[in-house]
C-alpha positions in Angstrom: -8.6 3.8 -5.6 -5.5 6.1 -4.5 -3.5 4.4 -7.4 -6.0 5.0 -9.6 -6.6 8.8 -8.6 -4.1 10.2 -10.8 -5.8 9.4 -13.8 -9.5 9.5 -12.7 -8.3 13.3 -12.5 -7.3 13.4 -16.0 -10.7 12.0 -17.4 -12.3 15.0 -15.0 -10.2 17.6 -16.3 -10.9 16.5 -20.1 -14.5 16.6 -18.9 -15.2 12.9 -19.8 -18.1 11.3 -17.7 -16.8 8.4 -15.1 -18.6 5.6 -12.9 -16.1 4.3 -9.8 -17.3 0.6 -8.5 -15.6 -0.2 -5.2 -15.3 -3.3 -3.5 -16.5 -2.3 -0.3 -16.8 -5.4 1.7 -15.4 -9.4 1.2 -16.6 -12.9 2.7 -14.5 -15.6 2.3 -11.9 -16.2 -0.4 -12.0 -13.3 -3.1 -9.3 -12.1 -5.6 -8.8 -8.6 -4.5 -9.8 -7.2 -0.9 -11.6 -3.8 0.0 -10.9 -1.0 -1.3 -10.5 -2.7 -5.0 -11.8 -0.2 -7.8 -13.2 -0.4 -11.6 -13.7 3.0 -13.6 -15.1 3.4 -16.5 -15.3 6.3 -18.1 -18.3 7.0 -20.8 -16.4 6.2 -24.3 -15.9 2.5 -22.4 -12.2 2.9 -21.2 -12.1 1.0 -18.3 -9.0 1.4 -15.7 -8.5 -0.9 -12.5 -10.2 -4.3 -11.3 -12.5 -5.2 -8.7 -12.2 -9.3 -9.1 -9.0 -10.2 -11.0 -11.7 -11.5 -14.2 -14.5 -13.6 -12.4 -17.0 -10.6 -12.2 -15.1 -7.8 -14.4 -17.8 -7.8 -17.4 -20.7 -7.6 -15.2 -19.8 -4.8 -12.9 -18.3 -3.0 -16.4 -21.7 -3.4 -17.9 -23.3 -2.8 -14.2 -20.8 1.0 -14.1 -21.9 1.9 -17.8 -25.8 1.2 -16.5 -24.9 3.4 -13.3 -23.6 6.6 -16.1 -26.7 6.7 -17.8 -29.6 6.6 -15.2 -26.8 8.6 -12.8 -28.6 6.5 -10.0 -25.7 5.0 -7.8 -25.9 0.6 -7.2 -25.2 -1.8 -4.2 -24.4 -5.0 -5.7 -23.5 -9.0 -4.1 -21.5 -11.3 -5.8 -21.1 -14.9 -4.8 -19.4 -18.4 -5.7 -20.6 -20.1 -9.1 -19.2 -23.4 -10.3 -21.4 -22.6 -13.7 -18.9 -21.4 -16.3 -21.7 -19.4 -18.0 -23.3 -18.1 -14.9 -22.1 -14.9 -13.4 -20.0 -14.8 -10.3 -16.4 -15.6 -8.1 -15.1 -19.5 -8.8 -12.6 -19.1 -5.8 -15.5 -19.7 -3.4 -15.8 -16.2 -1.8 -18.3 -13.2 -1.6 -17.4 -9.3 -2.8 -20.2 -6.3 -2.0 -19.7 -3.7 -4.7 -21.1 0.0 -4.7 -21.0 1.5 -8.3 -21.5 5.7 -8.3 -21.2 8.2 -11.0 -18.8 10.8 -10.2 -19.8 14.5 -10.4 -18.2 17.7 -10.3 -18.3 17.6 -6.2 -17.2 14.2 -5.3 -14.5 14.6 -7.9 -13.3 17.9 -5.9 -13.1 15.8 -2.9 -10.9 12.8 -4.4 -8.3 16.1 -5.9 -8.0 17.2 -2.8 -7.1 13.6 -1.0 -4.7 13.0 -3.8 -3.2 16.1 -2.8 -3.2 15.3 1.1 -1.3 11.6 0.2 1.3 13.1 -2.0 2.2 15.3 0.3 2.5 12.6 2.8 -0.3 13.6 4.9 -3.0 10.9 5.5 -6.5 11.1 4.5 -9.5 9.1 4.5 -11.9 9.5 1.6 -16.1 9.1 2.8 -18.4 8.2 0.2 -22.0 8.0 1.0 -23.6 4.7 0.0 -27.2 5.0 0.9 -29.2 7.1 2.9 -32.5 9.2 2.0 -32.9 12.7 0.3 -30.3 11.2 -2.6 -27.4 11.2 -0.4 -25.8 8.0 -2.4 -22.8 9.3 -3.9 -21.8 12.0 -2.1 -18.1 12.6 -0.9 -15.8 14.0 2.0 -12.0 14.1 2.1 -10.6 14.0 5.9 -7.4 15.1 6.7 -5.8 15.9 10.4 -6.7 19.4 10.0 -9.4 20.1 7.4 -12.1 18.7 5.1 -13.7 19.1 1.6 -16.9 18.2 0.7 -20.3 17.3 2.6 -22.5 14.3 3.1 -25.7 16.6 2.8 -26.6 16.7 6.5 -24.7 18.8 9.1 -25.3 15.6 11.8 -24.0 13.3 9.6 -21.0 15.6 8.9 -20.2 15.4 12.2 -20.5 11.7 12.5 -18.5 10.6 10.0 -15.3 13.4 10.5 -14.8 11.9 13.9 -15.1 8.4 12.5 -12.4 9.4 9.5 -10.2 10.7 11.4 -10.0 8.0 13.9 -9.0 6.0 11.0 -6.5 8.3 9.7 -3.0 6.8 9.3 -4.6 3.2 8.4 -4.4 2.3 5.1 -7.6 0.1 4.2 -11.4 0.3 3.7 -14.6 -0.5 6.0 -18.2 0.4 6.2 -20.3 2.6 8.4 -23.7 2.8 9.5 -25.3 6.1 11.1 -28.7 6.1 12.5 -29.6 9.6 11.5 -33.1 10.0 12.9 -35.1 9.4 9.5 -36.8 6.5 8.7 -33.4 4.8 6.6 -30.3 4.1 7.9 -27.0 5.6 5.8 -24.1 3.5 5.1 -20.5 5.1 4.5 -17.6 4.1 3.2 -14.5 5.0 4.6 -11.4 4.6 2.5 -8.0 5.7 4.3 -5.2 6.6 2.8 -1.7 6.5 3.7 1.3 7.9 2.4 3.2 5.1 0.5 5.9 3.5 2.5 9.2 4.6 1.9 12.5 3.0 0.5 15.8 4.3 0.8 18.4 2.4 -1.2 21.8 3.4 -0.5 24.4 2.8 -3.4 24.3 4.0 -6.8 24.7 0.6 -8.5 23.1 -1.7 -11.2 21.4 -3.6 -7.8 19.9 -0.1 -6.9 18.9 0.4 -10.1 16.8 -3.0 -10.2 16.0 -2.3 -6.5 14.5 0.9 -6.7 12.6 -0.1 -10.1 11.0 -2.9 -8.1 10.5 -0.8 -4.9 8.4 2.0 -7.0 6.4 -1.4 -8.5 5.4 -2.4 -5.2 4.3 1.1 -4.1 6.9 2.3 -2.3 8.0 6.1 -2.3 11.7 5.2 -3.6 14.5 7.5 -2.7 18.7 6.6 -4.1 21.4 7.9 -2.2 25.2 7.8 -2.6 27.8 10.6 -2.4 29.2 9.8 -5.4 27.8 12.3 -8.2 29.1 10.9 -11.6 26.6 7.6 -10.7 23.7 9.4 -8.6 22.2 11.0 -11.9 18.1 10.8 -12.2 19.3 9.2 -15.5 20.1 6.1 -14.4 17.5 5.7 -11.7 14.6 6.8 -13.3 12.1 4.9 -11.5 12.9 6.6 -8.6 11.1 9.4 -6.8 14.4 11.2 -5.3 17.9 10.9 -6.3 20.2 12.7 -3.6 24.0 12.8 -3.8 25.0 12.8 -0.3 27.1 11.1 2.3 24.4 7.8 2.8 24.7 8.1 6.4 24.5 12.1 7.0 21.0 11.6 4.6 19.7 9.3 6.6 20.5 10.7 10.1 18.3 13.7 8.5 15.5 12.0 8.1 12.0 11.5 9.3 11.5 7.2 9.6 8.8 5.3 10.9 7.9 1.4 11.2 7.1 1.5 8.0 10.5 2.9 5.9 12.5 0.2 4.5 16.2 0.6 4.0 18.2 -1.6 1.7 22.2 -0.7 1.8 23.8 -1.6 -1.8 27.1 -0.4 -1.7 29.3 -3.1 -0.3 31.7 -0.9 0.5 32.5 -0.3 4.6 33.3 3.4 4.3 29.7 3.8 3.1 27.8 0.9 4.4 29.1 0.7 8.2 28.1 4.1 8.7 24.7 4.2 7.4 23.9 0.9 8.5 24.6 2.0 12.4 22.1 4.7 12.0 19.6 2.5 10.6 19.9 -0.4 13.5 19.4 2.5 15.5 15.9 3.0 14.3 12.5 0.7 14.6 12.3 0.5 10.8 10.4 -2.3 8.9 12.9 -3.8 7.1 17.1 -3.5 7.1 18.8 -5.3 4.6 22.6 -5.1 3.0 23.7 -6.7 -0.3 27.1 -8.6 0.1 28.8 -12.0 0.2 29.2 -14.1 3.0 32.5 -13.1 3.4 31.7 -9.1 3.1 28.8 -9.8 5.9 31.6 -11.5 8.1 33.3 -8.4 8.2 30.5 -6.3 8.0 29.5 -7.8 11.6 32.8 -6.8 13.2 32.8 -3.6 12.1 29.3 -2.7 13.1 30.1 -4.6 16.7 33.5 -1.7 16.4 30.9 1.0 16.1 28.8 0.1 18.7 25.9 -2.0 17.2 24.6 -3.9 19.8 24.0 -7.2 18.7 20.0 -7.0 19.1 20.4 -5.0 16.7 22.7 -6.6 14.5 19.7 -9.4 14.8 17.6 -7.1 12.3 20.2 -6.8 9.8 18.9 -9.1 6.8 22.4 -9.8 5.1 23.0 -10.6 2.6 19.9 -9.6 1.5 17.0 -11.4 0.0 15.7 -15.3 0.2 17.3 -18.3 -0.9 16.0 -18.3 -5.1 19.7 -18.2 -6.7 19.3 -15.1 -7.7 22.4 -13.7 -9.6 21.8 -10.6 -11.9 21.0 -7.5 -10.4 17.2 -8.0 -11.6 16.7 -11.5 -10.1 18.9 -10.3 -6.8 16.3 -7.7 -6.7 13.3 -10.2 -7.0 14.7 -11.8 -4.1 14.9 -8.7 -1.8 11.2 -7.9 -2.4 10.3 -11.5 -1.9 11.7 -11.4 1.9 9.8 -7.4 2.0 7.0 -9.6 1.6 7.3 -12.4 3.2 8.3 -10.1 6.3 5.6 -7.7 5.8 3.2 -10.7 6.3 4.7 -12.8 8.4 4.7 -15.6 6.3 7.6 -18.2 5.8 8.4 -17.7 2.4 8.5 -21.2 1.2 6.4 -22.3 -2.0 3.0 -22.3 -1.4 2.7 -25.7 -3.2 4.6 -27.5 -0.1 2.3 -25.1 2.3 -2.0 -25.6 3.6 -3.9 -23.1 4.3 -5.4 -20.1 3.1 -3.3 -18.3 0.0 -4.2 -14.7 1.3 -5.4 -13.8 4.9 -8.4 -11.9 5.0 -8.2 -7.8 6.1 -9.6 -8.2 9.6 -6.7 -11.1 10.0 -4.1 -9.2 7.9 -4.6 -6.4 10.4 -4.5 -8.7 13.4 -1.6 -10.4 12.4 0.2 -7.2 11.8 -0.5 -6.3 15.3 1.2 -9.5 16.8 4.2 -9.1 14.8 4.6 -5.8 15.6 4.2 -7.0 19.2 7.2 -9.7 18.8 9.2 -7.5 16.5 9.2 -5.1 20.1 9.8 -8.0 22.6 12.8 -9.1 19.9 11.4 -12.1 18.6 12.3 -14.1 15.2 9.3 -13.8 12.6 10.8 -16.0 9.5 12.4 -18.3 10.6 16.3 -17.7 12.2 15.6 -13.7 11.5 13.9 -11.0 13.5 12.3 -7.8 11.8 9.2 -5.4 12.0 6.2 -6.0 9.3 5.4 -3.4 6.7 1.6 -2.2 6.3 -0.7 -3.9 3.6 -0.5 -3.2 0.2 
């Protein structure tokens, strides 16, 4: 949904008539998780997925239904082996909730687009059921403030503690409140936060691919290098920020957390050394440098000269990127965010084909997993195997 936002906002503002579908809950093996979106907007533009294809037409036709009767839908979908019958073929279960947007929910998703893109998080509360026509009805939660209103004071109250006791996360989950009438309401709870950031250090063709990437994944991409001639928005233009500035001295001045990623591209020990101490420094998700073996070699001794301890030196991923022969810039940068992943994750990295198992872990177990490696990444333990680093949230 947050992706999405930008141009549900569009169709508002050009006063065209939208229906959202959410998945809001999944059992077993399903394509997309919760939090998943389909809109479809009244001419029959439709923008986003809820199931990667198995159950796209009937929760289309199921959203255009929802726009004309303006009455908001809880729908199940489960496994079908009949190709003509409607439902998942990977086995699993999806719940969707399909809800016409009007003026005032529409207010509320503004102002939580707003809140994310100014990196504060937020966690947007949609009501799904309840009794006086509550269904549909939308709060933005932020740290400090709130738009919008479930339709009952009580239930206000309920779910802005709730929301902001998720605040920070960055998935979806369902509510129920016992509000004294003779119905329960169910709420969903969407947080949203800010996108991860990437700083890649070196204005290079590898940057370039890196940071083109980077912005693909979701990341908020920022280039740095203190060379101006090559640190023009021109030839980065997938990135968010462009900054001409000693990498180092940028860094030092920034504001990281366990989720900023740092990839150092330069290859070149007056920048590199520097900026690489003051990112071993930091409990970051992910440290990586681009060189040879022989540029690494040094690269160790130097940083050992500067005082990197070598715990530290045990997170540096260099050279950077897994073992797929990667060459050009573009395919180099393929292999960086193929480690990002396999680190965020925790998984080995090696071809699922040679691998059992389940493909993608479910949230609850996603979250869980997260949790342990964050746990080793503290004691110093290796997550892939022969390297150490901190996971990134899910995507």
């Amino acid at each position: 949904m947050r992706d999405l936002v930008p141009r549900l906002l569009e169709w508002q503002a050009a006063g065209a008539p939208y229906a959202i579908a959410s998945v809001v809950a999944v059992r077993g093996s399903a394509p997309l998780q919760p939090g998943a979106a389909l809109c479809v907007r009244a001419d029959g533009t439709a923008l986003g997925s809820v199931s990667g294809g198995c159950v796209e037409g009937a929760v289309y036709d199921l959203a255009r239904e929802v726009l004309d009767s303006g009455q908001p839908r809880f729908v199940s979908f489960g496994y079908s082996d009949d190709a003509f019958a409607i439902g998942l073929t990977c086995g699993g279960e999806i719940d969707v909730f399909v809800q016409a947007v009007d003026d005032d929910t529409a207010r509320a998703l503004a102002a939580a687009h707003l809140a994310v893109e100014t990196r504060r998080p937020v966690v947007v509360a949609r009501v799904m059921s309840g009794p006086d026509g509550q269904a549909g009805a939308a709060v933005a939660v932020w740290k400090d403030g709130h738009l919008g209103s479930t339709g009952r004071a009580g239930l206000d109250l309920l779910v802005l503690t709730d929301a902001r006791s998720r605040l920070g996360q960055d998935d979806s989950t369902v509510r129920t409140y016992d509000t004294g009438t003779s119905s329960e309401t169910r709420v969903l709870l969407e947080a949203w936060a800010p996108s991860p950031r990437l700083l890649v250090f070196g204005a290079n063709a590898h940057a370039a691919a890196v940071s083109q990437i980077g912005a693909f994944l979701g990341y908020h991409v920022t280039v740095c290098d203190a060379r101006s001639t090559f640190t023009t928005s021109e030839r980065f233009p997938h990135a968010h920020d462009v900054v001409v500035d000693w990498p180092h001295r940028y860094l030092a001045a920034q504001e990281t957390d366990r989720t900023t990623v740092v990839c150092v591209m330069t290859h070149d020990p007056k920048f590199d050394v520097p900026v690489l101490a003051e990112a071993l420094a930091r409990p970051l998700a992910y440290v990586g440098a681009l060189g040879s073996r022989r540029t690494q070699d040094r690269r160790i001794r130097d940083l050992a000269e500067a005082g990197v301890s070598p715990d530290a030196m045990a997170r540096l991923r260099a050279p950077v990127g897994l073992d797929l022969g990667a060459s050009t810039p573009q395919e180099t940068a393929v292999s960086f965010a193929a480690e990002l992943i396999a680190v965020r994750s925790g998984r080995s990295g090696r071809s699922l084909s040679l691998l059992d198992g389940p493909i993608h872990p479910t949230a609850g177990a996603y979250r869980a997993g997260h949790s342990a490696v964050m746990d080793q990444f503290t004691a110093g333990a290796d997550l892939v195997p022969g390297r150490a680093s901190a996971v990134l949230p899910a995507r």
